[in-house]
N, CA, C and O of each residue as an XYZ file, in Angstrom:
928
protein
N      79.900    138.023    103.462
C      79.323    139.043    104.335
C      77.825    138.782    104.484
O      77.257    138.564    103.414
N      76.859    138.750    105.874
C      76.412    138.281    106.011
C      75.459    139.943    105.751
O      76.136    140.965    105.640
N      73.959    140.031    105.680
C      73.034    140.751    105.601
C      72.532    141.393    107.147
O      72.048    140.698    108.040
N      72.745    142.728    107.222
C      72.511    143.003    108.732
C      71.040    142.639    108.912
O      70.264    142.483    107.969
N      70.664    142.494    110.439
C      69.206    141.983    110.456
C      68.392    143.241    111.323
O      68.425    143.475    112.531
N      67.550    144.050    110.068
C      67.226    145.168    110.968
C      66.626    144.630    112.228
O      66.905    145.198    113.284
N      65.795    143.546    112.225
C      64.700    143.213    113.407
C      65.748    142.504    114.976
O      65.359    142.193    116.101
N      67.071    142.476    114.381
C      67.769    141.999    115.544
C      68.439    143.114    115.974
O      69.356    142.781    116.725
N      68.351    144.548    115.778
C      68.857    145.319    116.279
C      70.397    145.860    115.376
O      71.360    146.524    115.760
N      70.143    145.365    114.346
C      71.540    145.269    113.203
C      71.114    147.120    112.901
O      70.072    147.577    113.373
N      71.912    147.848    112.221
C      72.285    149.083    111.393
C      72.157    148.617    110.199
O      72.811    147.633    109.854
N      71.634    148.994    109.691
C      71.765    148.848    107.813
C      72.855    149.600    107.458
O      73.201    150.624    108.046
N      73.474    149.054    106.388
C      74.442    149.291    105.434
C      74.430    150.460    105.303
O      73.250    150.726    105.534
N      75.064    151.635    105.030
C      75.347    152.079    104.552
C      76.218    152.501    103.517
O      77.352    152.023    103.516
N      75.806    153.530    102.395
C      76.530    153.514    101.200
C      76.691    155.256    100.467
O      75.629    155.878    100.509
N      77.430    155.728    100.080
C      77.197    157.287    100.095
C      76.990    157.604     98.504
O      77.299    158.721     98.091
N      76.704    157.067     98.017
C      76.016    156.995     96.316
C      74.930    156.577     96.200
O      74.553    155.638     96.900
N      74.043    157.227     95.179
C      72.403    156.699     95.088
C      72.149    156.919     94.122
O      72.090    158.058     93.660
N      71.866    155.642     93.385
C      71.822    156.127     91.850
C      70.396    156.340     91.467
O      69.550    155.474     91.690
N      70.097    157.552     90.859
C      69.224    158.223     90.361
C      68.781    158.232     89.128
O      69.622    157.612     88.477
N      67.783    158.646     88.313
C      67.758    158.862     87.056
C      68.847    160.068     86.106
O      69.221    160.102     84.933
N      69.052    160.846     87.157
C      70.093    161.727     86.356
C      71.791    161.461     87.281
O      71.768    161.405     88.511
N      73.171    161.319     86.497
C      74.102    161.126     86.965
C      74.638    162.289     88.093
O      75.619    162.259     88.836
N      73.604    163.305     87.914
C      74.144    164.811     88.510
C      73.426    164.913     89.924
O      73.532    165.828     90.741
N      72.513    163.511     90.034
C      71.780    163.181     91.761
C      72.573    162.238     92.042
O      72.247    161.326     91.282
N      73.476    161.878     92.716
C      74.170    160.810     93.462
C      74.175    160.953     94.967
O      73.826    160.076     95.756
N      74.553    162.001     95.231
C      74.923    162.070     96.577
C      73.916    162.613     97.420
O      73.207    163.552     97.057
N      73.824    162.073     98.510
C      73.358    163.301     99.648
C      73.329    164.376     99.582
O      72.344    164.942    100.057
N      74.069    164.924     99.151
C      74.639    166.802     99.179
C      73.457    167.199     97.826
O      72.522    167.989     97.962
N      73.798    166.405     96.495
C      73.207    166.625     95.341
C      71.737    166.635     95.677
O      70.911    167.388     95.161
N      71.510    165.775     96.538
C      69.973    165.350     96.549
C      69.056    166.613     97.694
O      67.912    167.066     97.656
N      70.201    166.831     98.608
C      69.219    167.527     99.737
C      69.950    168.655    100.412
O      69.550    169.263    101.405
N      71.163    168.878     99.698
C      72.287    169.688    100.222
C      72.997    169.783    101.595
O      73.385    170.753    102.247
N      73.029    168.649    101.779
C      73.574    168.100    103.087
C      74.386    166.940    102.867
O      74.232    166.152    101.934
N      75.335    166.860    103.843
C      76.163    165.968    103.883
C      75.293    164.737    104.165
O      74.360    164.969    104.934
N      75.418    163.167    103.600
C      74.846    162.206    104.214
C      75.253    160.873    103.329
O      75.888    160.834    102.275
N      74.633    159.695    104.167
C      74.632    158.562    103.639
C      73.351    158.124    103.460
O      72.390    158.748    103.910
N      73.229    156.861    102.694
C      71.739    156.007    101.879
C      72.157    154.781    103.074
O      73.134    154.441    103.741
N      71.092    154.483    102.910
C      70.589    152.940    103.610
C      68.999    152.094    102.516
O      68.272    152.595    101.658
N      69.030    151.040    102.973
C      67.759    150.491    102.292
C      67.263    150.048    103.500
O      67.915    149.949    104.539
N      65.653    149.682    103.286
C      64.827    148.852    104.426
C      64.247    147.994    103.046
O      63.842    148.394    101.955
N      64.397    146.717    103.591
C      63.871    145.851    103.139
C      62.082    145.880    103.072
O      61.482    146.485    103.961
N      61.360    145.226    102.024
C      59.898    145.402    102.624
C      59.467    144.390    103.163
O      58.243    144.310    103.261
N      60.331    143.245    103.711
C      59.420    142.298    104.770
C      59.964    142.812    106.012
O      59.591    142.153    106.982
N      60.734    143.789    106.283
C      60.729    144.555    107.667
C      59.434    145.287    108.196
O      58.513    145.743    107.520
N      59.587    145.289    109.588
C      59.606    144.455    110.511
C      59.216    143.237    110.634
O      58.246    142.961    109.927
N      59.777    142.083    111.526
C      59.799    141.132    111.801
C      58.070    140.812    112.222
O      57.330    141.415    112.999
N      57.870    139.849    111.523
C      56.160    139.495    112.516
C      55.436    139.820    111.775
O      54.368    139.502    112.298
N      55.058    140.584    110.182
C      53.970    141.079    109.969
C      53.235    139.876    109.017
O      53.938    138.938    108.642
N      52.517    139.905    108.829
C      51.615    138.913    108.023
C      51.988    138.932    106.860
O      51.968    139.847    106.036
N      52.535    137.306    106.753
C      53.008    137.034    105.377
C      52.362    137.366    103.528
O      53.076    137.063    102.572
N      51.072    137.955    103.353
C      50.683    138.167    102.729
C      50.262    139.640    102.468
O      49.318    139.956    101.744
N      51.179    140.628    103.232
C      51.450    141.983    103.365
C      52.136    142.433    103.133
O      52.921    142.600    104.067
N      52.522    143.002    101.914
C      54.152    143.503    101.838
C      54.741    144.378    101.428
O      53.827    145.121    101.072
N      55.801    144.963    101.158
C      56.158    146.539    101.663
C      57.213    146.390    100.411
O      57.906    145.373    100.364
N      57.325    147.305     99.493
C      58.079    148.057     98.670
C      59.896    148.734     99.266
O      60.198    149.797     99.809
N      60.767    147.518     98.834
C      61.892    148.282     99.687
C      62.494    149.627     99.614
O      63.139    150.072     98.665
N      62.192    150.267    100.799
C      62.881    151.785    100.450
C      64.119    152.142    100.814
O      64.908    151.466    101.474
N      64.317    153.474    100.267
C      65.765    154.283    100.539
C      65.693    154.987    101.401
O      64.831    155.862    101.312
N      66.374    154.949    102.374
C      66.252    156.267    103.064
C      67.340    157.064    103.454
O      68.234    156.318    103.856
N      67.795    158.716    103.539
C      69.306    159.214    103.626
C      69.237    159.455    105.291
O      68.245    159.845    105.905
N      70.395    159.161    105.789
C      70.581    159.726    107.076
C      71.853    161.044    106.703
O      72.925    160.879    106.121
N      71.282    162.322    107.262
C      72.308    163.309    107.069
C      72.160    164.610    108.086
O      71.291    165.042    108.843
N      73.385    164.960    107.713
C      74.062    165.837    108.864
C      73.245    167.011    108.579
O      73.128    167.163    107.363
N      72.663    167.859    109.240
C      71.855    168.481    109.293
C      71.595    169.682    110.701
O      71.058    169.261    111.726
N      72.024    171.125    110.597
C      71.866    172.066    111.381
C      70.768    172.010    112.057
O      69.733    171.732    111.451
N      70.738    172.258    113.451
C      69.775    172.784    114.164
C      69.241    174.131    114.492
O      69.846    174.673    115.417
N      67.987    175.002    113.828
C      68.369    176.066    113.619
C      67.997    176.549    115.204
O      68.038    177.734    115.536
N      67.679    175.606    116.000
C      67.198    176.380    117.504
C      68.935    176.529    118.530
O      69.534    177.449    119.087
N      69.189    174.907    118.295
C      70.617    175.428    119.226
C      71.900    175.780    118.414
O      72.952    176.063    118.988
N      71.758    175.747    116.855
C      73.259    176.025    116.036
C      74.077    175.160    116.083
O      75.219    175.310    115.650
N      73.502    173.744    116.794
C      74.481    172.728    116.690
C      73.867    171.785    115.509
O      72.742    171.973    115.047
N      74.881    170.584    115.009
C      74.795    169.547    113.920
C      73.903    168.480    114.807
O      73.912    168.166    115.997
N      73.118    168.066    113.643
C      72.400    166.627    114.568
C      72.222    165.742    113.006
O      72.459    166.092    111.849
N      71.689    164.441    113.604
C      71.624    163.697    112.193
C      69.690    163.514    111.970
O      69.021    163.338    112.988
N      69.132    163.569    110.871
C      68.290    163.263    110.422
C      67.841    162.513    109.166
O      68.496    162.606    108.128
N      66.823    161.831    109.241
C      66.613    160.577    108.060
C      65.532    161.187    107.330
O      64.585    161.638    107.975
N      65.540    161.263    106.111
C      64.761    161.356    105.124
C      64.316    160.474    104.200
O      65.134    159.675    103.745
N      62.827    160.439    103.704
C      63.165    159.382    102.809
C      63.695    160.034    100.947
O      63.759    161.064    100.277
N      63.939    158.641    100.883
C      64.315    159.541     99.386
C      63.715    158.844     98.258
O      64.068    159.232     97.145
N      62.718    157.709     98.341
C      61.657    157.672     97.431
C      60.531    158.507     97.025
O      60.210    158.787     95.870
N      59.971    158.871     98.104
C      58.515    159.651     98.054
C      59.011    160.944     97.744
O      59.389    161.270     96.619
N      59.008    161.854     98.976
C      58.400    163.282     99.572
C      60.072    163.661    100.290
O      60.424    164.833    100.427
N      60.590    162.986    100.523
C      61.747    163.747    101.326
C      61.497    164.266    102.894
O      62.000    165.076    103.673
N      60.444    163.327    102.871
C      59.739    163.530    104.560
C      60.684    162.617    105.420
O      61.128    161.495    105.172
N      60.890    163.595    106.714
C      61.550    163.451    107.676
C      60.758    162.089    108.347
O      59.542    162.071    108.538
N      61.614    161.032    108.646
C      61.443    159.630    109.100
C      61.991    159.642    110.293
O      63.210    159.476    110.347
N      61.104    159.874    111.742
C      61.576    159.653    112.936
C      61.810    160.794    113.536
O      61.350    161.891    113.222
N      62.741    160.465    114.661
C      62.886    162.062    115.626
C      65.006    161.956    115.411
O      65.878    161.095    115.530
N      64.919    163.358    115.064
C      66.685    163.852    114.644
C      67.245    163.345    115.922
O      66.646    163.343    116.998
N      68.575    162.872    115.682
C      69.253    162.904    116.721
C      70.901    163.258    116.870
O      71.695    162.933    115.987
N      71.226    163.818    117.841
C      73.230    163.716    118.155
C      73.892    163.326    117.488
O      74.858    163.950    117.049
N      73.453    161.609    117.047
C      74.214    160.823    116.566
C      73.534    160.543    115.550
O      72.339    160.836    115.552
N      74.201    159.820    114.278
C      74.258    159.025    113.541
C      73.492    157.538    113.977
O      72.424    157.842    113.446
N      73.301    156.561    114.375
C      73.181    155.548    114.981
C      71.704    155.594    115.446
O      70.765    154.933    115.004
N      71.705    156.622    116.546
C      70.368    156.991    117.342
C      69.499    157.325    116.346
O      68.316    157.004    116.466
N      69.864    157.885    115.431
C      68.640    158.798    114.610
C      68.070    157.709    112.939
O      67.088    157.723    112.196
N      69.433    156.860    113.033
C      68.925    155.647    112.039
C      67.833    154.420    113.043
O      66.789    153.818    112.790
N      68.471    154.474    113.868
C      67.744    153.301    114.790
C      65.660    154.550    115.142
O      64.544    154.030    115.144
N      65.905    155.786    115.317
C      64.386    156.359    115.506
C      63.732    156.175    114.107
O      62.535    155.889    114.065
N      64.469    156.327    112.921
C      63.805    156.253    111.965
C      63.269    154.555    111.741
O      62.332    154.283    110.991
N      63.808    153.817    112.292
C      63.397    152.241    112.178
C      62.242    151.968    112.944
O      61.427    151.157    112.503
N      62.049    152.546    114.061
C      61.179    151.947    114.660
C      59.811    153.237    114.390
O      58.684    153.159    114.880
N      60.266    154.229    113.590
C      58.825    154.742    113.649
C      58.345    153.984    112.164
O      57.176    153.969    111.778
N      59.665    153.275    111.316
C      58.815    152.482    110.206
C      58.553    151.525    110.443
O      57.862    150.919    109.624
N      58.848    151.033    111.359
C      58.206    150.120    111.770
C      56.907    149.849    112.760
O      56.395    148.745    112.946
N      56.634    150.668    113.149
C      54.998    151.014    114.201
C      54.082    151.287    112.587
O      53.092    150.586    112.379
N      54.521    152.354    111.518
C      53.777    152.662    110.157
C      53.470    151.183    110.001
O      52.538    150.797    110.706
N      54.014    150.331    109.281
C      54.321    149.019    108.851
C      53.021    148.707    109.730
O      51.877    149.081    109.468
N      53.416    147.978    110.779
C      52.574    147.393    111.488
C      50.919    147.708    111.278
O      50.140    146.988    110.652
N      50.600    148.957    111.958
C      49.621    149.705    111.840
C      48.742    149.613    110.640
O      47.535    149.478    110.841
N      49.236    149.673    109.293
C      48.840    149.403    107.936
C      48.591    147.984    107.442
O      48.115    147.540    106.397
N      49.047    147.456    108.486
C      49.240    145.992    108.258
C      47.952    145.284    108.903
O      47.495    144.191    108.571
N      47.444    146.188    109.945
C      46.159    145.752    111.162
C      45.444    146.105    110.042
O      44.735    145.302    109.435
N      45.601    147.380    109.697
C      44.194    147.901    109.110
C      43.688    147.684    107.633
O      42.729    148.216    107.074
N      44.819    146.522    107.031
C      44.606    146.371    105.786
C      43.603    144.727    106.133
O      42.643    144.401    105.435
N      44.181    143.784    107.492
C      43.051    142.673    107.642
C      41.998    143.523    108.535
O      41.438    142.657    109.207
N      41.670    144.270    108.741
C      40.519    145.005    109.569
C      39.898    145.118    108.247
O      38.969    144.357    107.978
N      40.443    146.276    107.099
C      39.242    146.227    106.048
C      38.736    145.016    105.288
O      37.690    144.975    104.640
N      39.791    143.839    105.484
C      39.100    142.859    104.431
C      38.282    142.036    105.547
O      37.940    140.912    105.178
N      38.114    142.207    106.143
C      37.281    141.499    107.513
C      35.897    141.724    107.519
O      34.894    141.016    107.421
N      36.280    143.626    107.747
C      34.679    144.147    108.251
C      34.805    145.055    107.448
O      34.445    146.127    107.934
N      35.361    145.161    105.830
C      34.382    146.231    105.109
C      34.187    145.142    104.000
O      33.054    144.801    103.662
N      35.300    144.611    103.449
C      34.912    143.781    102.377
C      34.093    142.472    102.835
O      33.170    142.127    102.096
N      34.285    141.913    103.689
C      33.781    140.682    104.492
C      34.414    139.545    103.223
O      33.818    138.855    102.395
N      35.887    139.730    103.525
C      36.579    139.094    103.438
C      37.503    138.000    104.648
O      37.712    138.508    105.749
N      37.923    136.820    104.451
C      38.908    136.286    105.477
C      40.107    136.904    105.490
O      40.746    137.247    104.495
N      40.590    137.125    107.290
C      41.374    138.051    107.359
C      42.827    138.201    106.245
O      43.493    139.215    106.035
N      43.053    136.447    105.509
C      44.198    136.305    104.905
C      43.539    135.548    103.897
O      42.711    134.648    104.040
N      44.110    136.128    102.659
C      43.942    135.519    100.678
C      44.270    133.695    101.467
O      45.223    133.292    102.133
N      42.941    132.949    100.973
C      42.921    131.651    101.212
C      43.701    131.204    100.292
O      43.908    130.046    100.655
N      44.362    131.403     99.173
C      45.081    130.240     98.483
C      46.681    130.907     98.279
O      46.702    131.933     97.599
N      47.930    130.446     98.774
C      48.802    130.699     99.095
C      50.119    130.014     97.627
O      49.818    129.179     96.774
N      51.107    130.508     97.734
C      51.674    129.686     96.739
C      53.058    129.669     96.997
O      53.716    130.512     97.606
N      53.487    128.469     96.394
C      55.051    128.628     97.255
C      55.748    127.918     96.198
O      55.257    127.865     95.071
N      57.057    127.270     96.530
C      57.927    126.894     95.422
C      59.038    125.868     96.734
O      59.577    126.172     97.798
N      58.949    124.568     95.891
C      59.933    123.692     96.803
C      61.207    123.743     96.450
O      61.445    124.443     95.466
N      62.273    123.103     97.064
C      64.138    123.302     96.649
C      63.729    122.825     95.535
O      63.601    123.935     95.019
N      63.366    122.017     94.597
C      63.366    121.494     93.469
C      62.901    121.882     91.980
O      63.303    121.533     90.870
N      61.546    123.039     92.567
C      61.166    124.295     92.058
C      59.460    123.962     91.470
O      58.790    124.611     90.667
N      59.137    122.782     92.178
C      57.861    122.689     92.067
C      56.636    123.710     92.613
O      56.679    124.287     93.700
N      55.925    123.780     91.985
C      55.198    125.151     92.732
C      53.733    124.182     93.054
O      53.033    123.383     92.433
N      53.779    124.928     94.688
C      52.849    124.270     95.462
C      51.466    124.850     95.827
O      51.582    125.574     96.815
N      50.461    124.797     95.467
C      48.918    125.457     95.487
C      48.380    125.284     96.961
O      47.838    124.203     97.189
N      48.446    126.097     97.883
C      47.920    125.209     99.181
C      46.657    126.664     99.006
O      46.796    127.857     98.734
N      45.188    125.588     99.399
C      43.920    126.410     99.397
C      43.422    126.613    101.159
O      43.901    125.833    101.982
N      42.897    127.202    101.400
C      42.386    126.912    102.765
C      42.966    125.755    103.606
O      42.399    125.018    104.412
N      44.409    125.804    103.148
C      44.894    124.635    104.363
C      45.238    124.594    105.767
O      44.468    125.385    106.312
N      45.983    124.090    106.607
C      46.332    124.102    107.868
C      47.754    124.142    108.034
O      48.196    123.806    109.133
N      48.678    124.555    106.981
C      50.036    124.399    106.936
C      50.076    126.006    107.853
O      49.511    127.097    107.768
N      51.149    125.324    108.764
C      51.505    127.004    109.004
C      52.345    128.109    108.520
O      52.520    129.306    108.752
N      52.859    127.031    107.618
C      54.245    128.120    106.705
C      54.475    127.174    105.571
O      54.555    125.956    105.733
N      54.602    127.908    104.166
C      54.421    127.658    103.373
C      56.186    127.626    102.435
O      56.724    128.716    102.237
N      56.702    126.683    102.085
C      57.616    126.523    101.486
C      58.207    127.347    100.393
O      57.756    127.104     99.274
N      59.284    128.434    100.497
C      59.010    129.570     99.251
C      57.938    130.304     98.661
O      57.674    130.764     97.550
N      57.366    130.251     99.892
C      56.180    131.584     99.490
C      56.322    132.929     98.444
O      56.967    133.958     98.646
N      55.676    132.641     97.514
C      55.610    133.602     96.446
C      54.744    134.275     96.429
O      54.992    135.473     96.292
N      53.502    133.898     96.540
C      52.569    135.457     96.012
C      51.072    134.282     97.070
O      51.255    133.115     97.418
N      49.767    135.102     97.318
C      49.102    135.305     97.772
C      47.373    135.597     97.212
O      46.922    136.740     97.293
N      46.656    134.645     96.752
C      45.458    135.155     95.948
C      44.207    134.799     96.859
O      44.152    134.386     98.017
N      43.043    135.159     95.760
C      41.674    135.357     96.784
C      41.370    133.976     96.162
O      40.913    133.089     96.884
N      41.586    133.779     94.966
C      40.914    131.881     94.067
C      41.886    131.179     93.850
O      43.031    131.565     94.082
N      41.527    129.742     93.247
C      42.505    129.422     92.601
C      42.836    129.995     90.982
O      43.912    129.973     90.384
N      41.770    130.405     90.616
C      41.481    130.758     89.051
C      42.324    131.671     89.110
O      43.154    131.579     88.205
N      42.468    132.489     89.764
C      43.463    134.128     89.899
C      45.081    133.749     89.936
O      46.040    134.315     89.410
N      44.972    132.227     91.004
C      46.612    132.085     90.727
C      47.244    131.231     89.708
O      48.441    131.077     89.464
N      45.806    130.506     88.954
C      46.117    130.133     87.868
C      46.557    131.271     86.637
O      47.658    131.270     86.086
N      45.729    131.987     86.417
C      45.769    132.793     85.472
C      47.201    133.511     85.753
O      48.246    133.100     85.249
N      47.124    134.586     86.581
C      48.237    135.296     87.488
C      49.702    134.687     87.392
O      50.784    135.242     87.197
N      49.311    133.148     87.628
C      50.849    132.875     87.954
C      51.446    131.283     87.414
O      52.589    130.970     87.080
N      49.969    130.298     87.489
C      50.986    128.902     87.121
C      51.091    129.036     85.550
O      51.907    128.484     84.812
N      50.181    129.808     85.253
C      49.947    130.038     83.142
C      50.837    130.514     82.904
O      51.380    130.166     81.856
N      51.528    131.647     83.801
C      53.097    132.361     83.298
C      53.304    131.914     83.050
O      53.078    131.905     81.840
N      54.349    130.317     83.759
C      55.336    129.663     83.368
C      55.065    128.066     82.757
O      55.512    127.055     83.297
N      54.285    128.082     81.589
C      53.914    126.736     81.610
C      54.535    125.367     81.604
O      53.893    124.328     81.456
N      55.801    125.445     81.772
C      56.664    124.654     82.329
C      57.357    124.289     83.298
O      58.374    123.600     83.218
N      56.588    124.960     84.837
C      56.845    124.940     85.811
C      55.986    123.024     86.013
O      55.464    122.270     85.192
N      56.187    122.944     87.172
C      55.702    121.415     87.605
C      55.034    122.256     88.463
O      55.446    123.334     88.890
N      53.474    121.455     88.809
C      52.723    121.875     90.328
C      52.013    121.037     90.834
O      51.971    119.972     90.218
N      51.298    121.126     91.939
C      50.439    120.123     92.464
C      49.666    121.236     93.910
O      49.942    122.397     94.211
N      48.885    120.491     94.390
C      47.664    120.782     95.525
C      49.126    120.549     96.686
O      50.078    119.877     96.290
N      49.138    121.032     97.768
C      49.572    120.563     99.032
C      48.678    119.397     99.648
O      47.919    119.043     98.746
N      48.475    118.753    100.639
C      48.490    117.646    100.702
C      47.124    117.633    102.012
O      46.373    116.695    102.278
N      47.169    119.032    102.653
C      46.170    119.646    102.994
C      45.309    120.549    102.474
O      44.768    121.311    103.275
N      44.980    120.674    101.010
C      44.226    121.452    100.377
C      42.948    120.522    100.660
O      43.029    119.399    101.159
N      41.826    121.113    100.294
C      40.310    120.006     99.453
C      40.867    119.407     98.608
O      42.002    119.551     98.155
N      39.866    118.517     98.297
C      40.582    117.369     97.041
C      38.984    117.131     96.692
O      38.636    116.010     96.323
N      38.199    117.993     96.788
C      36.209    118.075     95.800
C      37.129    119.082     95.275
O      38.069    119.644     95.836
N      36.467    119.254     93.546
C      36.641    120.294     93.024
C      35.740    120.315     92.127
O      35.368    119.464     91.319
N      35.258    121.882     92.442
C      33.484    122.053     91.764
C      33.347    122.908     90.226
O      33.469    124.104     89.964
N      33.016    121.629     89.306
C      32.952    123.031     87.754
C      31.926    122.915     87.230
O      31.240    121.899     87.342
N      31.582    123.985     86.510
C      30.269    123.877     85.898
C      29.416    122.870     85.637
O      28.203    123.020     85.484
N      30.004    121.841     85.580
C      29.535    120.640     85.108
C      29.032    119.683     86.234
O      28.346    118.667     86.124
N      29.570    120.295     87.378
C      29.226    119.573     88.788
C      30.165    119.823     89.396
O      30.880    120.813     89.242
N      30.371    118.462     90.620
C      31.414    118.264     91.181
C      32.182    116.774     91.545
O      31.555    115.732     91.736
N      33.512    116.887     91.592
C      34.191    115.200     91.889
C      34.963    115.286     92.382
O      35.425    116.403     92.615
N      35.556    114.141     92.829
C      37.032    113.784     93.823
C      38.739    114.114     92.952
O      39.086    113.604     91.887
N      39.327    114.820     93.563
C      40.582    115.305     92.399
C      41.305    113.916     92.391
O      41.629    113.210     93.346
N      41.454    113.739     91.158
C      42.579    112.909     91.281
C      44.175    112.905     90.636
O      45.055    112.045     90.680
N      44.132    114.230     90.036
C      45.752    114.791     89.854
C      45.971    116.146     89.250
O      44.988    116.804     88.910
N      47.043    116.559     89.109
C      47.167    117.493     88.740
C      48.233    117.534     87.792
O      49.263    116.860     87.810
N      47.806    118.573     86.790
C      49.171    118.264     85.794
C      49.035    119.948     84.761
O      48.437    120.973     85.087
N      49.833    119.667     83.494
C      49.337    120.508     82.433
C      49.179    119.585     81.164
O      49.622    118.473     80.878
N      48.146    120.741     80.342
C      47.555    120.574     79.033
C      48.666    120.728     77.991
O      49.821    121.094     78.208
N      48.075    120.360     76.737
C      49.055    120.586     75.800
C      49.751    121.933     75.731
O      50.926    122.056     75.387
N      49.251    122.564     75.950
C      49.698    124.251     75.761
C      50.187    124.783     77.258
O      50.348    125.968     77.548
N      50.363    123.787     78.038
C      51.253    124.431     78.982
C      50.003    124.897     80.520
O      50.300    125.052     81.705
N      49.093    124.966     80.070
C      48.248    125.561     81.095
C      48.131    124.207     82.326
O      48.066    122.986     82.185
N      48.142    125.012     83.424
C      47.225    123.834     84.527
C      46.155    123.444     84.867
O      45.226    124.074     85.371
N      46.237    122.416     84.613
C      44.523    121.520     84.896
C      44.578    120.605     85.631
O      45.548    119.883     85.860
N      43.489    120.561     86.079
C      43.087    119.277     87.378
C      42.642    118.195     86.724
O      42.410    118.471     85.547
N      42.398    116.927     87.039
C      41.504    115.756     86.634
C      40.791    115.669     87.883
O      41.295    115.689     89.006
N      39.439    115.560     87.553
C      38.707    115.025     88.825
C      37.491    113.649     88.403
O      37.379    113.324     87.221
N      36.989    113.225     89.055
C      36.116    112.048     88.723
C      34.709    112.054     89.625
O      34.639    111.841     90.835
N      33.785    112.305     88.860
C      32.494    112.502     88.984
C      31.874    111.350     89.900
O      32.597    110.356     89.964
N      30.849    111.291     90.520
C      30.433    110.467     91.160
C      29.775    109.420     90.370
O      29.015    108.690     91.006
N      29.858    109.282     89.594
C      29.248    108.493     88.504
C      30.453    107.554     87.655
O      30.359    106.740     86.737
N      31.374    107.981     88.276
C      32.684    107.651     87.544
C      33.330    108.296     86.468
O      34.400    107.883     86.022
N      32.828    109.139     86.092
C      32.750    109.876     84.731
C      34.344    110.521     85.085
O      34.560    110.936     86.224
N      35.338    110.565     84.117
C      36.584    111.510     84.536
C      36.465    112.864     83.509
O      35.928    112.841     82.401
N      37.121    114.089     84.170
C      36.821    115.240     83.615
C      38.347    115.979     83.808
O      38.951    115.959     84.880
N      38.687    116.416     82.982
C      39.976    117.853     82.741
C      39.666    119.051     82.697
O      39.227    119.500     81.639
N      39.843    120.056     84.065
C      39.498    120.960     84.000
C      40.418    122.079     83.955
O      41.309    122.070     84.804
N      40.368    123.245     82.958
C      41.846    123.639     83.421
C      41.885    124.786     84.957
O      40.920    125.545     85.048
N      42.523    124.834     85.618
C      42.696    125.294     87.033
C      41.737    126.432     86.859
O      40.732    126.516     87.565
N      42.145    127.652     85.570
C      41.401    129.041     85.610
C      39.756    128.828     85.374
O      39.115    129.814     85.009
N      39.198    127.800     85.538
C      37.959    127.262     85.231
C      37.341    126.787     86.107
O      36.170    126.435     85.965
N      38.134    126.657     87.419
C      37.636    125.401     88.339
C      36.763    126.677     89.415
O      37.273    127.739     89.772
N      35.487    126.240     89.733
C      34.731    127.390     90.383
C      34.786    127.197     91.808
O      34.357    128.123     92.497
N      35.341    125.922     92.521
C      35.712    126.280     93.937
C      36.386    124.380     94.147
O      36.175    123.277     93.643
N      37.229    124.978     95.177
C      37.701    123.173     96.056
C      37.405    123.218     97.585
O      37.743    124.048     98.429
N      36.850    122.349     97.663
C      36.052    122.114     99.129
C      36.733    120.912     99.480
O      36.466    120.337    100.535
């Protein structure tokens, strides 16, 4: 069974159990006293938003729900992480009123998404997107690309402002992961001690990642990644 695709116009799953911290919240009815079903939204929904933005997958109930103006049934979406705030405009149907709740999370999404590279732009005077990116190949090598020109990044995992941050953060986790620079990164890498031409990448005895680079003098140096103060 294949995964519906909210951004192609798919319905999400539905499922009429939601497991809660207590066994006595399961249902729709338990939760909000209404008849209903659960759905999830994924958090890289909607389609298009900037890969280094990303959204917490939520629950949300679609349920049957009185109208107290005309006395007729209509369906409405709630969420059921937060607040129990109404998501979208109620509708007739079932269908209509899951599909309003999608696209008003999805205009939210978006919107938060402008204004999160608007603040790192023009309040932090930051670049609109974390320059050093990180990804993971079929083989499970993990790939460091810094200020490169790749346009998409192979198993994209996580997103930092240095390399020191995704050293620390993430290649030190696993010190038995394999890694290397992408092939469009810098290859100067500047440490206290100066700066030189990289010439590999590997780990230390203890698992950490370090660069080798070679001084203009010829001199060779091991630096470990969380140390290295910039690659140009």
């Amino acid at each position: 069974m294949t995964a519906p695709d909210l951004d192609a116009g798919d319905l999400p799953r539905l499922i009429a159990d939601q497991p809660r911290r207590s066994d006595s919240q399961r249902t729709a009815r338990d939760l909000f006293g209404h008849e209903g079903q659960f759905f999830r939204v994924p958090g890289s929904f909607p389609d298009g938003l900037p890969d280094h933005i990303g959204f917490v997958p939520a629950v949300y109930a679609v349920l049957r729900t009185p109208n107290p103006a005309t006395g007729t049934d209509e369906f409405t979406v709630r969420d059921v992480n937060g607040h129990s705030h109404i998501l979208g405009t109620p509708a007739p149907d079932q269908d209509t009123a899951i599909r309003n709740a999608l696209s008003t999370l999805a205009g939210r999404r978006r919107d938060h998404a402008r204004q999160v590279e608007h603040n790192r732009t023009h309040v932090l005077g930051l670049d609109p997107v974390p320059p050093v990116r990180l990804g993971h190949t079929a083989t499970g090598t993990c790939v460091v690309h810094v200020r490169c020109s790749c346009p998409r990044v192979e198993g994209l995992a996580a997103h930092y402002e240095h390399v020191t941050l995704a050293a620390a953060d993430w290649l030190d986790e696993t010190p038995t992961t394999p890694w290397k620079f992408c092939p469009n990164s810098p290859t100067r890498v500047t440490t206290q001690s100066g700066s030189g031409r990289l010439t590999s990448t590997l780990r230390n005895d203890k698992g950490m990642a370090v660069v080798e680079l070679q001084h203009r003098d010829g001199h060779r140096e091991t630096v470990d990644l969380a140390q290295v103060s910039d690659l140009t």
